[in-house]
C-alpha positions as CSV (number, residue, x, y, z in Angstrom):
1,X,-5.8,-31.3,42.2
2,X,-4.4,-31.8,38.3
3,X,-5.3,-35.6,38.8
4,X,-9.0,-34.5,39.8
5,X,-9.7,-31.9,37.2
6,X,-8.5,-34.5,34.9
7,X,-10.8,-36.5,36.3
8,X,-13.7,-34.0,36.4
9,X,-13.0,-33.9,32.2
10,X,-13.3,-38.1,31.8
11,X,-16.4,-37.8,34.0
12,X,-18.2,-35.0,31.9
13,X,-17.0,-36.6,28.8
14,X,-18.7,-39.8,29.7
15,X,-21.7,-38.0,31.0
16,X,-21.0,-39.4,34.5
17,X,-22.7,-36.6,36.3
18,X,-22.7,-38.1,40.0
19,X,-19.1,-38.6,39.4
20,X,-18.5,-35.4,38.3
21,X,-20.2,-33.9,41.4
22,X,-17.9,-36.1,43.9
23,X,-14.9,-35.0,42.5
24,X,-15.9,-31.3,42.2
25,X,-16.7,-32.1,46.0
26,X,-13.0,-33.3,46.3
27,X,-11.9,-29.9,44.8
28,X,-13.5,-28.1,46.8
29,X,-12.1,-29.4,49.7
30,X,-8.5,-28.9,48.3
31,X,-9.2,-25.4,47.3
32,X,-10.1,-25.0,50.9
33,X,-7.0,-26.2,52.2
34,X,-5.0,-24.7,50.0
35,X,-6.6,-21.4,50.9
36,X,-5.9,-22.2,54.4
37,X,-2.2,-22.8,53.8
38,X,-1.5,-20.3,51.1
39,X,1.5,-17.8,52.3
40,X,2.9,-20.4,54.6
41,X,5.2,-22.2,51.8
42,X,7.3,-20.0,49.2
43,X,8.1,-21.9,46.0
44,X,11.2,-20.8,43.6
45,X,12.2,-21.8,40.3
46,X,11.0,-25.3,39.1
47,X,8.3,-25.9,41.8
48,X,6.9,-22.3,41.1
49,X,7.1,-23.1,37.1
50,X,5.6,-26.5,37.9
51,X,2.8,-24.5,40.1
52,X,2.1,-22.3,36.7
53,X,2.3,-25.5,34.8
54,X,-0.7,-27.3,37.3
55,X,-2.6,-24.1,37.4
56,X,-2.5,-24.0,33.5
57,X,-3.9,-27.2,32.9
58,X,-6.8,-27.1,35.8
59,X,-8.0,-24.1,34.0
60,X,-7.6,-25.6,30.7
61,X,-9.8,-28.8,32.2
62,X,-12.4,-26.5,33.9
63,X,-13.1,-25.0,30.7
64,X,-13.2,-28.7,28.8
65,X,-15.7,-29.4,31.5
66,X,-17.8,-26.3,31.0
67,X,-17.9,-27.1,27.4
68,X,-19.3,-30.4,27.8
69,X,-22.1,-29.5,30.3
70,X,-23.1,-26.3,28.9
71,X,-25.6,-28.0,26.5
72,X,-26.5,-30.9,29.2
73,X,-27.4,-27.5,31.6
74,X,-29.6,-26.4,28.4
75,X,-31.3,-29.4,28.0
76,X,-31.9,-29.9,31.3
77,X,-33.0,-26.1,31.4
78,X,-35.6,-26.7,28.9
79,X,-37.0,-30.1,30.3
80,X,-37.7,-27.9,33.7
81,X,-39.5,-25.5,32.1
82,X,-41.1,-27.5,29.8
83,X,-42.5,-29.4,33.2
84,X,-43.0,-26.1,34.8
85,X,-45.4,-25.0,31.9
86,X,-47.3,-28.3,32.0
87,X,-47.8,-28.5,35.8
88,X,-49.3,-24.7,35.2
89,X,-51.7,-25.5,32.2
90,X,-52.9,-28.8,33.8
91,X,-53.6,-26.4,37.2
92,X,-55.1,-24.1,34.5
93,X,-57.5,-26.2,32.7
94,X,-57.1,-29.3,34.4
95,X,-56.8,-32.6,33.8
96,X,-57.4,-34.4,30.4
């Protein structure tokens, strides 16, 4: 899951939305499974720091890639309801 989030960040960074989606997908699915198996292996010392370590820098890539679409989701936000305003004015007045 490190690799994807990793991923997820070159994606956003190049604006490669579709991309981004996919692997999202793909994390999904491994968050399932993890889910699914969580309990059933026990983890000490090094694999439980290198757990903490993963965990670390998925979080710390979730956030890059919530900082990069936050203004895309704003722009895309505004171009929505700038349509939505003038699909109502045009069934308002009409056509010019």
């Amino acid at each position: 899951m490190g690799e994807l989030t990793s991923k997820m960040v070159a994606a956003a960074n190049a604006s490669d939305w579709e991309q981004l989606q996919a692997l999202e997908l793909e994390v999904t699915a491994h968050v399932a499974v993890l889910k699914a198996t969580e309990g059933t292996v026990r983890l000490e010392g090094e694999q439980r720091a290198r757990k903490a370590s993963l965990i670390k820098q998925m979080l710390d890539d979730d956030r890059k890639v919530r900082d990069l679409i936050t203004p895309w989701m704003a722009q895309l936000a505004k171009l929505i309801n700038s349509t939505g305003t003038e699909r109502r004015l045009v069934n308002a007045y009409g056509g010019v």
